[in-house]
C-alpha positions as MATLAB code, in Angstrom:
seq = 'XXXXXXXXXXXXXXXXXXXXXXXXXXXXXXXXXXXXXXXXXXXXXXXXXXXXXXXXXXXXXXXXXXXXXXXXXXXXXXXXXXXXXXXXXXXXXXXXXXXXXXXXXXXXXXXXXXXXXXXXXXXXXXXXXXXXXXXXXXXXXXXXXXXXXXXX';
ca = [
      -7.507  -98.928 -122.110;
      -8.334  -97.934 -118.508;
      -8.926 -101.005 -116.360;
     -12.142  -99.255 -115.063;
     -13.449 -100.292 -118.909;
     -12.431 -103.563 -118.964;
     -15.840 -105.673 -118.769;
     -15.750 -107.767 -115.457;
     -17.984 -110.906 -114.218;
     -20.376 -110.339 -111.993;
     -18.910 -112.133 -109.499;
     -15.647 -109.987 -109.793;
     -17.348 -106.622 -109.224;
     -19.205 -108.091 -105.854;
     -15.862 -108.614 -104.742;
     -14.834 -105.673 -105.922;
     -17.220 -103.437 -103.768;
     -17.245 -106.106 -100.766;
     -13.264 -105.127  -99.786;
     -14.354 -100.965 -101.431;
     -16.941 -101.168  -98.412;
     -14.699 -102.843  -95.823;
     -16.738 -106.530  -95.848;
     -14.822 -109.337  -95.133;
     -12.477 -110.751  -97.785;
     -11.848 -113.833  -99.001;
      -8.961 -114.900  -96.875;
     -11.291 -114.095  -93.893;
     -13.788 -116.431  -94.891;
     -11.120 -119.129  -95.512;
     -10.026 -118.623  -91.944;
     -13.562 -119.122  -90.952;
     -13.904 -122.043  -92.827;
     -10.960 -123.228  -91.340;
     -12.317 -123.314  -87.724;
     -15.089 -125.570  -88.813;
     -12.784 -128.258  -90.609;
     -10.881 -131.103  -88.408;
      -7.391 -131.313  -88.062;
      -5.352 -133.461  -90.127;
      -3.975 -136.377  -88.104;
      -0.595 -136.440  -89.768;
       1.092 -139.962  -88.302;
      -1.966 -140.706  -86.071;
      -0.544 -143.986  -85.614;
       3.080 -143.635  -85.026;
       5.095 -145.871  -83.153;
       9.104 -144.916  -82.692;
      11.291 -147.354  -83.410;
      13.030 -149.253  -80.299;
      16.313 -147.855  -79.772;
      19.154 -150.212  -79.323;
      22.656 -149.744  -77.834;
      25.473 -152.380  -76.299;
      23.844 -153.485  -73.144;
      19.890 -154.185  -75.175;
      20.976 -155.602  -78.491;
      21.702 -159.322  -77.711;
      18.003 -159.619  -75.773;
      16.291 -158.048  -78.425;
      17.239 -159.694  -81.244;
      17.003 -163.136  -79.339;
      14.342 -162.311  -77.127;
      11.305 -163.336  -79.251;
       9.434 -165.305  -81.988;
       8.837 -162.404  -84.437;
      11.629 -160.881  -86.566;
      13.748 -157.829  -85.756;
      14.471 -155.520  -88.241;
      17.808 -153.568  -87.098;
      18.758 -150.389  -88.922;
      22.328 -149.617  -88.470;
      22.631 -145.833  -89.029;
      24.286 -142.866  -87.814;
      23.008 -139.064  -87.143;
      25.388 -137.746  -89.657;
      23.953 -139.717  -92.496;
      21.502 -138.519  -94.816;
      19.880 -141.314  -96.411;
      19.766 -142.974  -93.062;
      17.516 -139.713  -91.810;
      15.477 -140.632  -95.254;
      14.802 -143.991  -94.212;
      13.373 -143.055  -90.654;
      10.096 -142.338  -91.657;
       9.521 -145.023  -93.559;
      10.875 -147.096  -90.509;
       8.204 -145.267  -87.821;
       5.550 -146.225  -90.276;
       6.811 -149.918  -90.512;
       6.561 -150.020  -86.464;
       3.210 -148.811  -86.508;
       2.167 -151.163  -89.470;
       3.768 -154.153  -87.274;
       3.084 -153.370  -83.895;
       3.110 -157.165  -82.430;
       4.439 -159.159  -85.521;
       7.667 -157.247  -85.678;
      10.258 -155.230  -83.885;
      11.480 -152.234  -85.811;
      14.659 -151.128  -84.389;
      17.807 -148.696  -84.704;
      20.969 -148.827  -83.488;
      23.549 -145.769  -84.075;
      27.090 -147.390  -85.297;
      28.520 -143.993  -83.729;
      27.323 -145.289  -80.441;
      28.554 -148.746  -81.100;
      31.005 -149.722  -83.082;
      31.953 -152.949  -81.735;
      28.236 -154.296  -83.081;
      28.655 -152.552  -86.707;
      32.184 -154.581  -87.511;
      30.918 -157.668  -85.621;
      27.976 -157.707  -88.356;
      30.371 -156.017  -91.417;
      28.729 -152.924  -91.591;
      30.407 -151.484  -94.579;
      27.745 -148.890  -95.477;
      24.879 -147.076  -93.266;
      21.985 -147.343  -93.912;
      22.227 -151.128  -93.503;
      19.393 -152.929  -92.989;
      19.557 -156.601  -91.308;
      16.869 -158.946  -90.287;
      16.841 -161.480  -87.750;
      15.324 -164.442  -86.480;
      16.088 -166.470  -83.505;
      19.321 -164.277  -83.090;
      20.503 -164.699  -86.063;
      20.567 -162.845  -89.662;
      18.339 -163.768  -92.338;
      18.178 -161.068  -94.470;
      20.712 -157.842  -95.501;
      19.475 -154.578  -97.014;
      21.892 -152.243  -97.985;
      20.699 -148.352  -99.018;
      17.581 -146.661  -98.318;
      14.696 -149.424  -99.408;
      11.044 -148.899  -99.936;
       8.601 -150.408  -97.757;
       7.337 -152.738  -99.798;
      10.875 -153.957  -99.893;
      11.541 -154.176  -96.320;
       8.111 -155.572  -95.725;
       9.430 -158.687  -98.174;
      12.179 -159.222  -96.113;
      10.100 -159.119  -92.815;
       7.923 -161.586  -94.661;
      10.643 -164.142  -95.768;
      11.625 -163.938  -91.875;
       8.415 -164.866  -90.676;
];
């Protein structure tokens, strides 16, 4: 059977002669539409993570009241690049009642063995300067929020 003689919706034959007689399609009207709509604000309220090294690690993880959340992670490592989102969101969520921080073990390997970094990513929390809690693997946030919590 000849396509021409298959019955068609209404609807279907507009469009039909709309593109026969040159009109605008529907992708064209999508791409008008799209003018009109806002922007998604993908990570409107991200915050990077503090990075640490050798000569900032000491102050930051003694310098204040709240916890510090360290990540101990290295470029090379893919659940560690996992876990960085999660971590951006976690310093936006706790702007002011945490620290979120990284520090790459590539960079300094003196502070990984001093704290027994076995395994990257490694998650430690302190308080006061010293360690409270140890998260080993990627974690969820809910997870790392729990630790932040028991810190508090």
């Amino acid at each position: 059977m000849p396509t021409s003689d298959l019955p068609l919706k209404s609807t279907h034959r507009m469009a039909i002669r709309q593109v026969r007689n040159g009109s605008p399609t529907a992708s064209n009207y999508r791409d008008a539409d799209a003018s009109r709509r806002k922007p998604i604000a993908f990570g409107k309220n991200k915050m990077k993570t503090l990075t640490l090294n050798n000569e900032n690690f000491e102050s930051t993880i003694t310098g204040g009241a709240s916890p510090v959340l360290v990540d101990f992670w290295a470029e090379w490592c893919g659940p560690c690049k996992m876990l960085s989102p999660v971590l951006n969101e976690l310093a936006a969520d706790q702007d002011g009642k945490a620290v979120i921080a990284k520090l790459n073990i590539d960079e300094a390997p003196e502070l990984a063995s001093r704290y027994g970094i076995t395994a990257i990513p490694t998650l430690i929390v302190f308080k006061n300067g010293l360690p409270v809690t140890t998260l080993r693997g990627t974690q969820s946030k809910s997870t790392i929020l729990k630790s932040l919590a028991m810190a508090a």
